[in-house]
LUMKOL-612312 format. One record per atom (N, C-alpha, C): residue in three letters; atom name; x, y, z. Coordinates in nm, 3 decimals, padded with zeros to 5 digits, always signed. Each point is the difference from the previous one (the first is absolute). Layout:
<sites>
SITE   aa  at       xx       yy       zz
SITE  ALA  CA        X        Y        Z
...
</sites>
This chain:
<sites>
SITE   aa  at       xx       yy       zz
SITE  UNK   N  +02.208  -00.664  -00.247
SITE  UNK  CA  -00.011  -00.021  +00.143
SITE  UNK   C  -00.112  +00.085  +00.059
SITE  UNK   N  -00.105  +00.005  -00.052
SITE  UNK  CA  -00.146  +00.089  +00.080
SITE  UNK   C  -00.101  -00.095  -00.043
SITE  UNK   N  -00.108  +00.017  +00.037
SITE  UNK  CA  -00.123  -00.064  +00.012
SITE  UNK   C  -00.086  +00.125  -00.113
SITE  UNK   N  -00.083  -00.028  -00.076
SITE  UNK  CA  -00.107  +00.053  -00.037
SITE  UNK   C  -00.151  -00.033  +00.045
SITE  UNK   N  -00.081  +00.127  +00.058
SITE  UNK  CA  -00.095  -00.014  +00.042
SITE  UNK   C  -00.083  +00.110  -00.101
SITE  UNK   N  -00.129  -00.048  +00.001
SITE  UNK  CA  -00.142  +00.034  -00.117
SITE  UNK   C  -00.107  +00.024  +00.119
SITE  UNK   N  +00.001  +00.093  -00.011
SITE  UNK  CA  -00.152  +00.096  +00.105
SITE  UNK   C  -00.076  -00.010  -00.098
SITE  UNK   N  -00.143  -00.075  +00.013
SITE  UNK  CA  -00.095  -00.006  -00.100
SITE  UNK   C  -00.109  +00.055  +00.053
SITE  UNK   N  -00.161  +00.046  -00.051
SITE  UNK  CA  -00.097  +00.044  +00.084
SITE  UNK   C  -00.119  -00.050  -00.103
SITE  UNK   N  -00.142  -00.014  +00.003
SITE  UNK  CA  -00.058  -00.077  -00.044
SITE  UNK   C  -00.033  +00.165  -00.093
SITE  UNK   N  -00.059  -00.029  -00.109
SITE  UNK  CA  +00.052  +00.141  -00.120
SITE  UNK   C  -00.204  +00.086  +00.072
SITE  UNK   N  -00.068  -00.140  -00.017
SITE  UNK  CA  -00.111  +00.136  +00.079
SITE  UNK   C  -00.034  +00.054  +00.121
SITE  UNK   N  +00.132  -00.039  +00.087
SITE  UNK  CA  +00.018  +00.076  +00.105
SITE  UNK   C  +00.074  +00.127  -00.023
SITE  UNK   N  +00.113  -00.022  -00.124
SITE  UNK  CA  +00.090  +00.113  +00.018
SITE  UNK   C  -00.015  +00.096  -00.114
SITE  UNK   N  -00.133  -00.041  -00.121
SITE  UNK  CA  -00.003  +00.094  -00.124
SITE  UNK   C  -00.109  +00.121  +00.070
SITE  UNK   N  -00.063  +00.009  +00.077
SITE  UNK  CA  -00.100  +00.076  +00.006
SITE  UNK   C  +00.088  +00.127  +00.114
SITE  UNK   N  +00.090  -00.038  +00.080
SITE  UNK  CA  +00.126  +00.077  +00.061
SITE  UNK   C  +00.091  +00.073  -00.110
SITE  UNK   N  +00.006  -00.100  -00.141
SITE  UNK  CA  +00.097  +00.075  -00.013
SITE  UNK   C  -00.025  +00.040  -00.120
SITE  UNK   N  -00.144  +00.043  -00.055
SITE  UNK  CA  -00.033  +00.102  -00.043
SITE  UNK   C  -00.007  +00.114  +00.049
SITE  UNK   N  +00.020  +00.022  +00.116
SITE  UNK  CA  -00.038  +00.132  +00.080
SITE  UNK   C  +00.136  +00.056  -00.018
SITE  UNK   N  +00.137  -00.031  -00.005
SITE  UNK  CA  +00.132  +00.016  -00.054
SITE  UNK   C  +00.043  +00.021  -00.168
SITE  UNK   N  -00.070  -00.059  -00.051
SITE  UNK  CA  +00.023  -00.031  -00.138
SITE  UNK   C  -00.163  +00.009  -00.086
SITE  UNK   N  -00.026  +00.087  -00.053
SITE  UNK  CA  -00.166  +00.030  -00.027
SITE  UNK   C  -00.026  -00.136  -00.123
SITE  UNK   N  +00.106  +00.007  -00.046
SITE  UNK  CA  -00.045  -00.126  -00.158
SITE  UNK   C  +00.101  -00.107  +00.032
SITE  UNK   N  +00.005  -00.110  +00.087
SITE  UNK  CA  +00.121  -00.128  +00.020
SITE  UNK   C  -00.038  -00.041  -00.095
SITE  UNK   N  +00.141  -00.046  -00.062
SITE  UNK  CA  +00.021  -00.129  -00.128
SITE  UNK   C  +00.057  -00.126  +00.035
SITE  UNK   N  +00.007  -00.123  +00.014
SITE  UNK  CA  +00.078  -00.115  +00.048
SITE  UNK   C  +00.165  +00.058  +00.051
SITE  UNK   N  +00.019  +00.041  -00.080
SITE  UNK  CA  +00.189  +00.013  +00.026
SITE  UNK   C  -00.048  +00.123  +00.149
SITE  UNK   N  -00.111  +00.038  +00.048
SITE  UNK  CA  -00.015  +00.087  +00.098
SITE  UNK   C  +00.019  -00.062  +00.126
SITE  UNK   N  -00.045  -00.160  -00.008
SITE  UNK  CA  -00.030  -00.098  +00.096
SITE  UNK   C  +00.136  -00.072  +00.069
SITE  UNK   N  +00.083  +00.002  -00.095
SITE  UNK  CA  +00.117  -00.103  +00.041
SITE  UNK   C  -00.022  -00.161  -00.007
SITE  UNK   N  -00.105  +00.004  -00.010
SITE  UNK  CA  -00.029  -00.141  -00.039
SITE  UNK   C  +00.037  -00.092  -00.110
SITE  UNK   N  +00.020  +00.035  -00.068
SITE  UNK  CA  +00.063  -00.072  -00.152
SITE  UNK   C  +00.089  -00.016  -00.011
SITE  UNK   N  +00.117  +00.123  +00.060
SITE  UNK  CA  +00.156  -00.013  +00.012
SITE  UNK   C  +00.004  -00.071  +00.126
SITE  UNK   N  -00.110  -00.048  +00.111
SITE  UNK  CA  +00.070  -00.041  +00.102
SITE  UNK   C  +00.002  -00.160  -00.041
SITE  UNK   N  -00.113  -00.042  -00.089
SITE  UNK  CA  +00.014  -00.129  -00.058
SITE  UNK   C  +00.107  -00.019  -00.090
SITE  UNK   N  +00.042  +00.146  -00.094
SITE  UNK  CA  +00.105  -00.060  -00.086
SITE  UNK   C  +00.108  +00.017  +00.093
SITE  UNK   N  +00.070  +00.047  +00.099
SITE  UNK  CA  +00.093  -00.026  +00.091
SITE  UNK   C  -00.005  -00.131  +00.105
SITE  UNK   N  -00.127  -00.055  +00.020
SITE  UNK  CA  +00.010  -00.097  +00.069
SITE  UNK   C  +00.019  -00.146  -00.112
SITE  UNK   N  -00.011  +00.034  -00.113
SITE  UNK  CA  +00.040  -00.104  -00.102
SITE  UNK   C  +00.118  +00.027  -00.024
SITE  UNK   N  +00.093  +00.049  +00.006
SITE  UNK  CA  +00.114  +00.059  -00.064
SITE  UNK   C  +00.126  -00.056  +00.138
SITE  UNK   N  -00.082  +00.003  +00.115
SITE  UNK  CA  +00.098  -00.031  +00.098
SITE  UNK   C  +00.016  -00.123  +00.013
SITE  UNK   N  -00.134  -00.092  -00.014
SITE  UNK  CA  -00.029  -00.141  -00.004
SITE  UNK   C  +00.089  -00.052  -00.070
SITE  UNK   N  -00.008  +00.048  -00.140
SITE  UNK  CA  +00.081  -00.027  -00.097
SITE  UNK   C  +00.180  -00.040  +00.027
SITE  UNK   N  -00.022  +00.117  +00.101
SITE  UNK  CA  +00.180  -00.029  +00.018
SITE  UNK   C  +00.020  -00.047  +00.154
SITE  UNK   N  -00.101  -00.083  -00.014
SITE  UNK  CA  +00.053  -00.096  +00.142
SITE  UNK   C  -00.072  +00.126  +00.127
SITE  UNK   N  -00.064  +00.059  +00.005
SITE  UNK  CA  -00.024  +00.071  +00.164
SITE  UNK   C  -00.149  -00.058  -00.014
SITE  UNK   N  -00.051  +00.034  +00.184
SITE  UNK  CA  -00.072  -00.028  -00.005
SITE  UNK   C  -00.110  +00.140  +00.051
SITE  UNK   N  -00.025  +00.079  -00.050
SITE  UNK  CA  -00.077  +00.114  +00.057
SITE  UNK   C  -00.060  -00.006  +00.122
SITE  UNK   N  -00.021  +00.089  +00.057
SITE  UNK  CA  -00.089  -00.019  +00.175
SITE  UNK   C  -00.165  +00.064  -00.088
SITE  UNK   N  -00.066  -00.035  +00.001
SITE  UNK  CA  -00.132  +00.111  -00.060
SITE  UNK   C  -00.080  +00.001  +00.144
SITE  UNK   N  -00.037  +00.095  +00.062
SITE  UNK  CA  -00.100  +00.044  +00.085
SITE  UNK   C  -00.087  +00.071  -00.050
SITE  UNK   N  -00.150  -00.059  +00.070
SITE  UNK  CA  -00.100  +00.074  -00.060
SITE  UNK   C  -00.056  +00.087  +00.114
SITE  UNK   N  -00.027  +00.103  +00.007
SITE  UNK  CA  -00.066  +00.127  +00.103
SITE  UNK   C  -00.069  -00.062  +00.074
SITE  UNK   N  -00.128  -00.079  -00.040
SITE  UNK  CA  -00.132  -00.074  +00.073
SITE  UNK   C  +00.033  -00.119  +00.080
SITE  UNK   N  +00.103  -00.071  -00.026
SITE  UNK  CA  +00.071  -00.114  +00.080
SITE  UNK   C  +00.048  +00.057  +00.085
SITE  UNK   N  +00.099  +00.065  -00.021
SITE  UNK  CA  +00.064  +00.112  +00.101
SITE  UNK   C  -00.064  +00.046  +00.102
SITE  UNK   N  -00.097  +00.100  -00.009
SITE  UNK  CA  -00.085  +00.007  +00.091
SITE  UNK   C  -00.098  -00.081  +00.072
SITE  UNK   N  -00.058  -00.141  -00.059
SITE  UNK  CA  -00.072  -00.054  +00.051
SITE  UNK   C  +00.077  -00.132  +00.157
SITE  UNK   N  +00.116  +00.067  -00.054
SITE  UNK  CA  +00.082  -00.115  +00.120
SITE  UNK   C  +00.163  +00.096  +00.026
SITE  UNK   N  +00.017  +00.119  -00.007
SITE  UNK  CA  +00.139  +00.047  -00.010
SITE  UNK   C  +00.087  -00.088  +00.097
SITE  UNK   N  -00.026  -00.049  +00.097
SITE  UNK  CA  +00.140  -00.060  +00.078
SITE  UNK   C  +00.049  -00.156  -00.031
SITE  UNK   N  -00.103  -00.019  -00.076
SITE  UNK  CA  +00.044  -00.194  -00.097
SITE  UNK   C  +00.062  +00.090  -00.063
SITE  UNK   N  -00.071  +00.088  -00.077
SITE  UNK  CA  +00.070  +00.038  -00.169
SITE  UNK   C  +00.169  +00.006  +00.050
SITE  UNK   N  +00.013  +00.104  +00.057
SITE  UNK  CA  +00.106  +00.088  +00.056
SITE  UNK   C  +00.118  -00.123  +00.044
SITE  UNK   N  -00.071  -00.091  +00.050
SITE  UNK  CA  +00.095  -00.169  +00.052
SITE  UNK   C  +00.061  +00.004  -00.160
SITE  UNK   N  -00.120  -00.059  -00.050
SITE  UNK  CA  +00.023  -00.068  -00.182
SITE  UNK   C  +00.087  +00.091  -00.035
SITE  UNK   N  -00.007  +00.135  -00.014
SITE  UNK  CA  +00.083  +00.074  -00.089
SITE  UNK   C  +00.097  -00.005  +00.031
SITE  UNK   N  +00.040  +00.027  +00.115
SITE  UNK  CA  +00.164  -00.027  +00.063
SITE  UNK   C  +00.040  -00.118  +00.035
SITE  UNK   N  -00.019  -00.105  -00.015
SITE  UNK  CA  +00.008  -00.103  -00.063
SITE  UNK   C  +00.093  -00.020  -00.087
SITE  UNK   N  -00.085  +00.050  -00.120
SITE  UNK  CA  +00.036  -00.040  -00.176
SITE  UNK   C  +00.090  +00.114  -00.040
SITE  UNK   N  +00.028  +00.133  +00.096
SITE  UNK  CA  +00.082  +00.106  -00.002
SITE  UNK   C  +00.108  -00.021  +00.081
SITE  UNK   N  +00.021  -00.150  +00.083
SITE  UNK  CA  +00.148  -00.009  +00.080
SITE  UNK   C  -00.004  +00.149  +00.063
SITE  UNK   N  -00.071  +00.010  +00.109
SITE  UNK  CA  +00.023  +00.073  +00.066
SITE  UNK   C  -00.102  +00.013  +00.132
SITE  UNK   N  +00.018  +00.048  +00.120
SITE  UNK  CA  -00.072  -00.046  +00.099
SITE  UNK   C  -00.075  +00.086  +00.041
SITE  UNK   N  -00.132  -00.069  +00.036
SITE  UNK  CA  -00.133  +00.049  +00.069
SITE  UNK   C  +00.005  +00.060  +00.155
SITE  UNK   N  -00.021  +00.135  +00.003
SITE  UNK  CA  -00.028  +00.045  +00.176
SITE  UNK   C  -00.117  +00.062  -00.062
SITE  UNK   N  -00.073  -00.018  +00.123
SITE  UNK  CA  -00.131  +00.047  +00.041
SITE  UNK   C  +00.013  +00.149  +00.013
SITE  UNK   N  +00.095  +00.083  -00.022
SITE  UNK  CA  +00.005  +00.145  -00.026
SITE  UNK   C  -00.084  +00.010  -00.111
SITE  UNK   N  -00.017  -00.096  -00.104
SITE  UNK  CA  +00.022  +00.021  -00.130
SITE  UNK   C  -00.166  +00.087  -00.040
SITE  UNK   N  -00.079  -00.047  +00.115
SITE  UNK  CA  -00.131  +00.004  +00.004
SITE  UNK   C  -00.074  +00.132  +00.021
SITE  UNK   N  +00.099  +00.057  +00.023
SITE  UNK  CA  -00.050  +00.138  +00.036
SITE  UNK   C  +00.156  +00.103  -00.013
SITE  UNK   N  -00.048  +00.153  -00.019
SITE  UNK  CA  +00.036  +00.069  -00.023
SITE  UNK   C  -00.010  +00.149  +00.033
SITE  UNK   N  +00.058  +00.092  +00.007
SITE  UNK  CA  -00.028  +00.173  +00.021
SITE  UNK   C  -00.082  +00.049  -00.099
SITE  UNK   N  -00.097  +00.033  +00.044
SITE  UNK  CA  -00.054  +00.103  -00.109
SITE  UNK   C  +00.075  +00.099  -00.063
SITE  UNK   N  -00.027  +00.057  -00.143
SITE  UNK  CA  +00.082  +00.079  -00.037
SITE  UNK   C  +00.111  -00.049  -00.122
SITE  UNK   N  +00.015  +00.059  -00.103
SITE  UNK  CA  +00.081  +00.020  -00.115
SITE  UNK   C  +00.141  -00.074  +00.061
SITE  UNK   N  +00.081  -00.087  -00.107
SITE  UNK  CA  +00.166  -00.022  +00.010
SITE  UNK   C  +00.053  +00.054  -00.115
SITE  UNK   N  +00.136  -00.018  +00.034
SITE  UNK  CA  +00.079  +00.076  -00.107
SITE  UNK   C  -00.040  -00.122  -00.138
SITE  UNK   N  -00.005  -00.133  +00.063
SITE  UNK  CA  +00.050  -00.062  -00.114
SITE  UNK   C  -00.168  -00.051  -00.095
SITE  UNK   N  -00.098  +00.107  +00.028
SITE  UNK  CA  -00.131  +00.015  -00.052
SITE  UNK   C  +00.013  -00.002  -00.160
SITE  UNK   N  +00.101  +00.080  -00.033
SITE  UNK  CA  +00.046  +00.077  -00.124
SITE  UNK   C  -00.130  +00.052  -00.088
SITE  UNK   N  -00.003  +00.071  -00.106
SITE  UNK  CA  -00.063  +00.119  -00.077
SITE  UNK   C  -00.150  -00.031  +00.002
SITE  UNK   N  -00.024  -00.123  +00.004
SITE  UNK  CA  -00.169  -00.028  -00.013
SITE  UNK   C  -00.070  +00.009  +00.133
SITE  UNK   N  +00.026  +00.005  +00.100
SITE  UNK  CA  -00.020  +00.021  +00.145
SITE  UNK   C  -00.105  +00.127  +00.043
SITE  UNK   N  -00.005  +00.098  -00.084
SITE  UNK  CA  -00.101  +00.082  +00.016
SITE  UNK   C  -00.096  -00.017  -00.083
SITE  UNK   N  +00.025  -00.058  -00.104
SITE  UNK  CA  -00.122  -00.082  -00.120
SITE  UNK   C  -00.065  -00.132  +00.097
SITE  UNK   N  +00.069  -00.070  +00.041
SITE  UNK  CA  -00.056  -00.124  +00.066
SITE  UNK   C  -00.015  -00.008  +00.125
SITE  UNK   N  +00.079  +00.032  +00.081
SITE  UNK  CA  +00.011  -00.087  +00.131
SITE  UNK   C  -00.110  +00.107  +00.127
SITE  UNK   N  -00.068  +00.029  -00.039
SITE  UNK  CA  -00.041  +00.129  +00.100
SITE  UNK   C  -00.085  -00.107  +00.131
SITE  UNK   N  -00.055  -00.132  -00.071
SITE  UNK  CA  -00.079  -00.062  +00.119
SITE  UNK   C  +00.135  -00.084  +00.063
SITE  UNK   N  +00.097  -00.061  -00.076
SITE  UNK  CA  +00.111  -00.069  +00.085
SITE  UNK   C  +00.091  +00.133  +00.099
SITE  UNK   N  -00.003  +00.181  -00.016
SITE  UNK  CA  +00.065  +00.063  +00.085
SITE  UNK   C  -00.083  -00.007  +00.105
SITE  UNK   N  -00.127  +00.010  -00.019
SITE  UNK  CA  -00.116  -00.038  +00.142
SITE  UNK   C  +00.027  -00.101  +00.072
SITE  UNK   N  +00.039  -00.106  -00.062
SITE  UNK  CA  +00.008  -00.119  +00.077
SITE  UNK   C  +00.067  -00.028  +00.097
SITE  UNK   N  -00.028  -00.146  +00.046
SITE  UNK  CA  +00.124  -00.009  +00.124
SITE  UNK   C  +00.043  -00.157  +00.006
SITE  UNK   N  -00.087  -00.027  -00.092
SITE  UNK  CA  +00.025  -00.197  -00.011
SITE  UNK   C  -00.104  -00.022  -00.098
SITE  UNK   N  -00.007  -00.147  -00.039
SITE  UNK  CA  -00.095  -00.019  -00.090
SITE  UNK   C  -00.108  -00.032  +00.033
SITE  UNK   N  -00.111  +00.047  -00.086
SITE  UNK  CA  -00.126  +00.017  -00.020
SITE  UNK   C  -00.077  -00.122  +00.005
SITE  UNK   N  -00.068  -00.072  +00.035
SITE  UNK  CA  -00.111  -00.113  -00.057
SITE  UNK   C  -00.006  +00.007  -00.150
SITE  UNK   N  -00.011  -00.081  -00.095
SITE  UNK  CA  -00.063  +00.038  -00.101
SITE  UNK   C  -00.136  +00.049  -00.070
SITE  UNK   N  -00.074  +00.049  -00.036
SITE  UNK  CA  -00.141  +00.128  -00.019
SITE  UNK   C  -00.009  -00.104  -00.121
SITE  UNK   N  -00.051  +00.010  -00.088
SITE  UNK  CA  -00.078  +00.013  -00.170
SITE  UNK   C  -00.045  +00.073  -00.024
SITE  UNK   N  -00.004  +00.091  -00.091
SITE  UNK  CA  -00.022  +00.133  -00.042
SITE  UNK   C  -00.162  -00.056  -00.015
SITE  UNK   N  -00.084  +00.128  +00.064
SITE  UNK  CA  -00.131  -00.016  +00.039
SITE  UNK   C  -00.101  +00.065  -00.153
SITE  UNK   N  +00.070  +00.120  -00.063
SITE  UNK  CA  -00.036  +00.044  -00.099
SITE  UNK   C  -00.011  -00.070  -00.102
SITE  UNK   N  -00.105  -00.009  -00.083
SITE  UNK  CA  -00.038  -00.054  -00.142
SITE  UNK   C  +00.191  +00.034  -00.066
SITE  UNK   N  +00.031  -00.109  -00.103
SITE  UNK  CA  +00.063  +00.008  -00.111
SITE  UNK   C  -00.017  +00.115  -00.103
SITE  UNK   N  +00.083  +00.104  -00.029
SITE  UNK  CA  -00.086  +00.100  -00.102
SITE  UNK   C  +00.038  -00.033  -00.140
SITE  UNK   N  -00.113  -00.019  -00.041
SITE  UNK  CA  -00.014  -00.078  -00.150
SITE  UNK   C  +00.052  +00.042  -00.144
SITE  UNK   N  +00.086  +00.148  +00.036
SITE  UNK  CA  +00.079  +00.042  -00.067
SITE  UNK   C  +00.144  -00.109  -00.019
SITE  UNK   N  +00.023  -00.014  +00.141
SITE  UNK  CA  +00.133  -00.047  +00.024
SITE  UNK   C  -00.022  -00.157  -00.080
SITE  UNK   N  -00.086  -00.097  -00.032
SITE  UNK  CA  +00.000  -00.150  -00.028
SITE  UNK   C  +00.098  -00.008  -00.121
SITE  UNK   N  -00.012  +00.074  -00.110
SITE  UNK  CA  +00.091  -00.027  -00.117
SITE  UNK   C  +00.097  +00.015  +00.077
SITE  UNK   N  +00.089  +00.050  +00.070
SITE  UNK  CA  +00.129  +00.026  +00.030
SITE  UNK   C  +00.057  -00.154  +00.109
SITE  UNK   N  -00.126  -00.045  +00.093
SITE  UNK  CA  +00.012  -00.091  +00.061
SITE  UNK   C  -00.003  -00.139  -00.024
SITE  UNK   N  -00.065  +00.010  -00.152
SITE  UNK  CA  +00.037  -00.166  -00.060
SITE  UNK   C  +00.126  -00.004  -00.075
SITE  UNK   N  +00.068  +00.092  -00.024
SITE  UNK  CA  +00.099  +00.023  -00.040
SITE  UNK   C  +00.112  -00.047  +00.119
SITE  UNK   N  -00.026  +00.074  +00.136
SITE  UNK  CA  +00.113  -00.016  +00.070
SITE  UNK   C  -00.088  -00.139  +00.084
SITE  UNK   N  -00.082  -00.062  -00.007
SITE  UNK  CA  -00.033  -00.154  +00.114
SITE  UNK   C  +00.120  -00.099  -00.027
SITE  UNK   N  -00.036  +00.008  -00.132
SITE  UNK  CA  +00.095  -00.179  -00.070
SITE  UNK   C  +00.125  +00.011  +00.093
SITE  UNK   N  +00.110  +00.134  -00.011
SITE  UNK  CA  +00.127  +00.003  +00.029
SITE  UNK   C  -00.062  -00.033  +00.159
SITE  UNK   N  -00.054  +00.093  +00.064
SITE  UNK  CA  -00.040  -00.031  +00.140
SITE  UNK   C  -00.051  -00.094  +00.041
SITE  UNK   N  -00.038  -00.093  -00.082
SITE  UNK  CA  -00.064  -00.120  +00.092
SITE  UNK   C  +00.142  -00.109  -00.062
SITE  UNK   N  +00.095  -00.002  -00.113
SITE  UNK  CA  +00.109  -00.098  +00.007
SITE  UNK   C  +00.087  +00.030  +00.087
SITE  UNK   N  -00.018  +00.151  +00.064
SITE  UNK  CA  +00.177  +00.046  +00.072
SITE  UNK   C  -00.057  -00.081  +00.175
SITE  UNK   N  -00.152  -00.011  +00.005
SITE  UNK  CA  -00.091  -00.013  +00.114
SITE  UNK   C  +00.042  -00.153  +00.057
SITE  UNK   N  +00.038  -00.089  -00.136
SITE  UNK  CA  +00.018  -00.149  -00.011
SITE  UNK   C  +00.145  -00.027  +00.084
SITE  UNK   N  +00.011  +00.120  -00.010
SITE  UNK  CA  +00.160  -00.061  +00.076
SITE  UNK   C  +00.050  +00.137  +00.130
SITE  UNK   N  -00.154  +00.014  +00.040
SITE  UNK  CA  +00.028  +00.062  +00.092
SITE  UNK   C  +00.005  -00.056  +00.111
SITE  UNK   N  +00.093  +00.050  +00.111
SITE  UNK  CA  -00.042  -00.051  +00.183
SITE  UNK   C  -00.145  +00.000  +00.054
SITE  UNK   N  -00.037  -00.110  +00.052
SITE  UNK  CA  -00.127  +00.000  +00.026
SITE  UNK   C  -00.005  +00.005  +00.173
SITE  UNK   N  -00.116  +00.059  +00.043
SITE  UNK  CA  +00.013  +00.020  +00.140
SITE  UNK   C  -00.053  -00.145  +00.077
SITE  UNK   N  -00.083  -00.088  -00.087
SITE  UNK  CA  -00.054  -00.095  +00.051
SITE  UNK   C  +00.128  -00.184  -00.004
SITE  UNK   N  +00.106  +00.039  -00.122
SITE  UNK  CA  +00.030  -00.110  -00.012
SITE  UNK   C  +00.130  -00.019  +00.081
</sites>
């Protein structure tokens, strides 16, 4: 009786971040592989995963936010759109590793494209994690459809 949802992010937006956390990432660093072998595994037994991708998300948050609650049986207020700046309890342990631009925040952002060159260290690690990211991408919410 719950819904499963898959936060995905496009891997060369999020490998060059999260080397700065992790000096040498390996695939199993990404979540990407287990999020495909969990989104096969649920299929399998009859669910249907929610997958959201970061860049959809942002490029339209108040369709997305419709769609998601939607397919999550559960209802949309326009609260949803904004927020207090500042840390919640229910942040949990990675919150000082990650969230330091979402405690700034106060609603969502436009979406950016990272303006910096690709660093050419990171490519072996990123053809590794595309494949999973561009099949989990296939069955993501789209902001346009």
């Amino acid at each position: 009786d719950m819904h499963s949802v898959l936060l995905i992010r496009d891997p060369k937006e999020v490998l060059p971040s999260l080397v700065k956390q992790i000096p040498k990432p390996q695939l199993a660093d990404t979540g990407l592989e287990q999020q495909w072998e969990l989104f096969g595994h649920l299929r399998d037994r009859g669910h249907n995963p929610v997958v959201i991708d970061s860049r959809e998300l942002l490029l339209k948050p108040d369709v997305m936010l419709v769609k998601i609650c939607h397919l999550l049986d559960i209802p949309f207020f326009q609260e949803m759109m904004s927020w207090e700046q500042g840390p919640i309890e229910e942040d949990g342990v990675w919150a000082e590793h990650w969230y330091h631009n979402v405690h700034q925040s106060t609603g969502f952002k436009p979406y950016k494209p990272k303006e910096e060159p690709f660093p050419a260290h990171l490519s072996p690690l990123w053809e590794q994690c595309d494949p999973f990211y561009q099949k989990l991408y296939e069955h993501a919410l789209k902001a346009k459809d």
